[in-house]
C-alpha positions in Angstrom: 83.5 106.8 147.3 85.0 108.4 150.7 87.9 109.2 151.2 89.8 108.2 153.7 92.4 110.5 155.9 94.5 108.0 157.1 96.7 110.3 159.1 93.8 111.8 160.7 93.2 108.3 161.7 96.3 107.7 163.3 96.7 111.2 164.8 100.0 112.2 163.2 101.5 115.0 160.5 101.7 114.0 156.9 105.6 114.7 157.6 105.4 111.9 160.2 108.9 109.8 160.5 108.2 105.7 160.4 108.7 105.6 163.7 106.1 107.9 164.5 103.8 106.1 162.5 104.6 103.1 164.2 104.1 104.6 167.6 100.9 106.1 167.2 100.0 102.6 165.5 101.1 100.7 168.7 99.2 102.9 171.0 95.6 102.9 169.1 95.8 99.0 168.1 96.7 98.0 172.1 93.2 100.4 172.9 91.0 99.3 170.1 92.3 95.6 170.0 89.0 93.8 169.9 90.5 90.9 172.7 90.6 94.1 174.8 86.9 94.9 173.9 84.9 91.8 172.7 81.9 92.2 171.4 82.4 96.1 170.5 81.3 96.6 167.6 82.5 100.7 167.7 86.0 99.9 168.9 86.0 96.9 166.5 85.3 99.8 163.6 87.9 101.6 164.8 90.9 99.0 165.1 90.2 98.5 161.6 90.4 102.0 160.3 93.5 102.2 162.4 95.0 98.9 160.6 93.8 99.8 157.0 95.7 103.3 157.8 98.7 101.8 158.9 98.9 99.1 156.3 99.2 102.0 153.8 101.2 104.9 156.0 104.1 102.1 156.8 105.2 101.3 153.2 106.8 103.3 151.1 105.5 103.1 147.9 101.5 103.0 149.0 102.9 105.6 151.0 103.8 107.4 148.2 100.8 107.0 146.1 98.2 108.0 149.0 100.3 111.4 149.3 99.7 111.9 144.9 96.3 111.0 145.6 95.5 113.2 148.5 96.9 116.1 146.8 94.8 115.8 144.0 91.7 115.1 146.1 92.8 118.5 148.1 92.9 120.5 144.8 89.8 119.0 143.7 88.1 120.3 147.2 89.5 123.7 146.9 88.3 124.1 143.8 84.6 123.7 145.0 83.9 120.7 142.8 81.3 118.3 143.7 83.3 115.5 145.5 81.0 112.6 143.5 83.0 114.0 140.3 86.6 112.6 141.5 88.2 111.0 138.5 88.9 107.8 140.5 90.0 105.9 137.6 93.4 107.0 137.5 94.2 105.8 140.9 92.4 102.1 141.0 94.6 99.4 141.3 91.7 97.3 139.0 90.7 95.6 142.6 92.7 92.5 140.9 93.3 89.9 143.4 96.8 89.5 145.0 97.5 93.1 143.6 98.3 94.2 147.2 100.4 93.0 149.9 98.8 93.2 153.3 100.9 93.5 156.5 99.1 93.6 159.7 101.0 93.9 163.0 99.6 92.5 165.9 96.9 89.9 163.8 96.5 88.6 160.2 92.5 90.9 159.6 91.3 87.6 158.1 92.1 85.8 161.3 89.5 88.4 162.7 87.5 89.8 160.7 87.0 86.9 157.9 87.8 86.9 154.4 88.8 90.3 152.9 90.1 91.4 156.5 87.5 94.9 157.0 89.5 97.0 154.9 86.9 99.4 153.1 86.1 100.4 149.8 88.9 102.8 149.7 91.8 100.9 150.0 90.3 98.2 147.9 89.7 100.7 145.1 93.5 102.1 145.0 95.8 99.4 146.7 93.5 96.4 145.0 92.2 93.6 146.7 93.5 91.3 149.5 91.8 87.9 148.6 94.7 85.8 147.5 96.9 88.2 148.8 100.5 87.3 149.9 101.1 88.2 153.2 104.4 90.3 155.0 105.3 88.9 158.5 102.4 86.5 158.7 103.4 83.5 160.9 101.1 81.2 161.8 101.9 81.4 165.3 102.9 84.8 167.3 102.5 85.7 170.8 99.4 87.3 172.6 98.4 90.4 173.3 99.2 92.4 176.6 96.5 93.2 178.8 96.7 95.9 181.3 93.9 95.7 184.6 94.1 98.4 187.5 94.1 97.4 191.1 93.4 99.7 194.4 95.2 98.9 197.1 95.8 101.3 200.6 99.1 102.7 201.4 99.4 99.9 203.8 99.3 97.0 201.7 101.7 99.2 199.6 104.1 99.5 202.2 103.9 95.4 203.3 103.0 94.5 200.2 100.0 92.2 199.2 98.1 89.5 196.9 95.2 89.8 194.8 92.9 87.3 193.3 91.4 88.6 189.6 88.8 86.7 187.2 90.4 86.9 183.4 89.3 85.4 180.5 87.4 82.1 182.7 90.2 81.7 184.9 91.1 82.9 188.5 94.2 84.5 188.8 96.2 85.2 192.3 98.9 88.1 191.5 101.3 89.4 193.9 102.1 92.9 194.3 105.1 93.9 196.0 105.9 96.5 198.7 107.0 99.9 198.1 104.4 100.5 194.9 102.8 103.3 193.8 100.1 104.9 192.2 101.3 104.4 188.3 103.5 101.4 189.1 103.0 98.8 186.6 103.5 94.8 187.9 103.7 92.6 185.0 102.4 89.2 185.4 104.3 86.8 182.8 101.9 84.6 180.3 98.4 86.0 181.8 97.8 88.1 179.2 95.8 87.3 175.9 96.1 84.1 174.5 98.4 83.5 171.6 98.1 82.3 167.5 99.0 79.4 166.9 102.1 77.9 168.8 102.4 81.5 170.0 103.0 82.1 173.6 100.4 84.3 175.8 101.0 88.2 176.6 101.6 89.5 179.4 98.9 91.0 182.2 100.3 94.2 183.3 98.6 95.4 187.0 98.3 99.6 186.7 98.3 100.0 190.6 96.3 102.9 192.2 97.4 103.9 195.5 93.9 105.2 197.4 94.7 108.2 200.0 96.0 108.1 203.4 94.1 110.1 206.5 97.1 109.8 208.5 99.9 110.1 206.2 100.7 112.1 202.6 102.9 110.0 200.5 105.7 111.7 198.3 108.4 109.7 196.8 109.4 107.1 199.3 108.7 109.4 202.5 106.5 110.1 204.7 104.4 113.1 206.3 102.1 112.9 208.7 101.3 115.4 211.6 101.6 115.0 215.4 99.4 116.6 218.4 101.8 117.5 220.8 100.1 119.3 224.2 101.1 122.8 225.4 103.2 121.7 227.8 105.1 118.8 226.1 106.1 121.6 223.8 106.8 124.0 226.2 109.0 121.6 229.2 109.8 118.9 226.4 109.2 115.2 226.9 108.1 112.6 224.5 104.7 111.9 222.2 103.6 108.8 220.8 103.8 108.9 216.9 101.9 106.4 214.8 104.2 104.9 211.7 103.3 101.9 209.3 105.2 100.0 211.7 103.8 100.3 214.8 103.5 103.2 217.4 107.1 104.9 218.0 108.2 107.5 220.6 109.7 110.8 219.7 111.9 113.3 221.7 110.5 116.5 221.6 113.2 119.2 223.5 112.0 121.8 225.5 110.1 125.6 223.7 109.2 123.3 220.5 107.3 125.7 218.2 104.1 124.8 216.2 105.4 123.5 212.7 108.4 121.8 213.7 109.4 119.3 211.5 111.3 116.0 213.3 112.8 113.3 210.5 112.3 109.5 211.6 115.3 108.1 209.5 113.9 104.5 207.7 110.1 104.8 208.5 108.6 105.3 205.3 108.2 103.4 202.4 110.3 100.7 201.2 111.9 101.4 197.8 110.2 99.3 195.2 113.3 97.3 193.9 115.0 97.1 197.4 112.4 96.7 199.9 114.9 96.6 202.6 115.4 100.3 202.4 112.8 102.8 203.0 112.6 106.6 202.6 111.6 108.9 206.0 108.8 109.9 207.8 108.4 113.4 208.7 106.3 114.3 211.6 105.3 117.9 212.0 104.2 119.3 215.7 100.6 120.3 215.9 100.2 122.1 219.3 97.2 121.3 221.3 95.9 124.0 222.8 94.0 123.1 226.3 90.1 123.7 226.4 87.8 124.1 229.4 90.5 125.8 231.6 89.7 125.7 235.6 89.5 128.8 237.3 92.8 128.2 238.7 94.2 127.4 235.6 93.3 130.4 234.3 95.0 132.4 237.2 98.0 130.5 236.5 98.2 131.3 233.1 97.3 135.1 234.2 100.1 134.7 236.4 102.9 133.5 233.6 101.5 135.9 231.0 102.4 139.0 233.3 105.5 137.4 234.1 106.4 137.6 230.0 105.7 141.0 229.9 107.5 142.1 232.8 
């Protein structure tokens, strides 16, 4: 019979607190839940294995036996011995029905996985069986599972906000996302998620938004920062340039020997902050001086003209 590392399974230390234990749980089972992967027969492997090894690591006294166990079966290994000679004996529970109580988070196994709930060969052998079984926690209604969907959206329909129409689970489903999101925001949609047990309500559909990049703008935060072509002599004699924002086209004051690099702040032109839309963060424009091409001969004497003038 295998063995079975059930900490290896959940991905935590031996000296792992409860909580821990339930953490890692929580994370694996909302991955490997098979109404997040129907018809997988890998994942549905896997959420198993990942019950079976919580069903075990969260109570205290199968806790403690698995520990006994897996010391021995460590000793037996670094001794070299063959591992089909493990006296297993000593650690069945006789397999007699009702000998152990199952607790399963998120889904009674038999609900699933019919009769005898997947657990393997291993636990059968030293917690006993589960047919007849009484059960921990085991209403006969409980709520649904939350379901997580990523949407792309531009950083326009992030600034104004937008709606989205998705297909889940046979229905069509028109979501709003508000404005001011980013990539990483999460917008929950109430009762969309998976469907519940019983009387149970529905989960929750969570949107994981992806913000797809800007050619005119680089987002950070709430602000803004986009560049803006400013001719040689704008920068030189000042005047004004027309600077594209999410908003519309907006003019900016650029004062007279303005250098390359400068950096002027537009107060309230970036994006709107996600739980107050009415205020925004800023947009940064940065002067990018155009250089003029295909100079006339006259404009070349003219600037032959000014540049001995400088060095006078």
């Amino acid at each position: 019979m295998e063995y079975k590392d059930y900490y290896k399974i959940l991905g935590v230390d031996k000296t792992a607190s409860q909580k821990q234990i339930k953490k890692a749980y929580r994370r694996l089972a909302r991955k490997y839940h098979p109404d997040v992967n129907p018809g997988d027969k890998t994942t549905e492997a896997r959420f198993k294995e990942i019950n079976e090894a919580h069903e075990v690591l969260s109570d205290p006294e199968k806790r403690k036996k698995y520990d006994e166990l897996g010391a021995n079966w460590q000793q037996w290994q670094r001794m070299g011995r063959d591992p089909r000679g493990f006296d297993w004996s000593q650690w069945s529970a006789g397999g007699q029905p009702g000998s152990g109580r199952v607790h399963v988070e998120y889904r009674d196994l038999e609900d699933l996985f019919g009769e005898g709930g997947g657990f393997s060969d291993f636990f059968r052998n030293v917690f006993g069986g589960t047919r007849g079984a009484t059960y921990s926690q085991r209403p006969r209604s409980r709520r649904g599972q939350d379901l997580e969907h990523t949407v792309e959206v531009t950083l326009e329909e992030a600034y104004s906000g937008t709606k989205r129409v998705l297909q889940m689970d046979h229905q069509r489903i028109e979501v709003t996302i508000p404005p001011g999101v980013d990539t990483g925001s999460r917008v929950r949609i109430a009762g969309k998620g998976g469907r519940g047990i019983g009387s149970g309500p529905s989960g929750h559909l969570y949107l994981r938004i992806s913000v797809l990049p800007n050619n005119a703008f680089e987002r950070k935060g709430n602000d803004l920062y986009s560049e803006v072509p400013v001719d040689l002599y704008t920068a030189i004699l000042g005047g004004e340039v027309s600077v594209r924002t999410l908003e519309g086209q907006v003019m900016l004051k650029i004062p007279p020997e303005t250098q390359s690099g400068k950096r002027f702040r537009l107060k309230g032109l970036g994006m709107p902050k996600l739980k107050n839309p009415k205020a925004k963060g800023d947009l940064y424009a940065e002067v990018k001086i155009a250089v003029p091409r295909k100079l006339s001969k006259q404009e070349k004497e003219l600037f032959t003209q000014l540049a001995s003038l400088r060095t006078r």
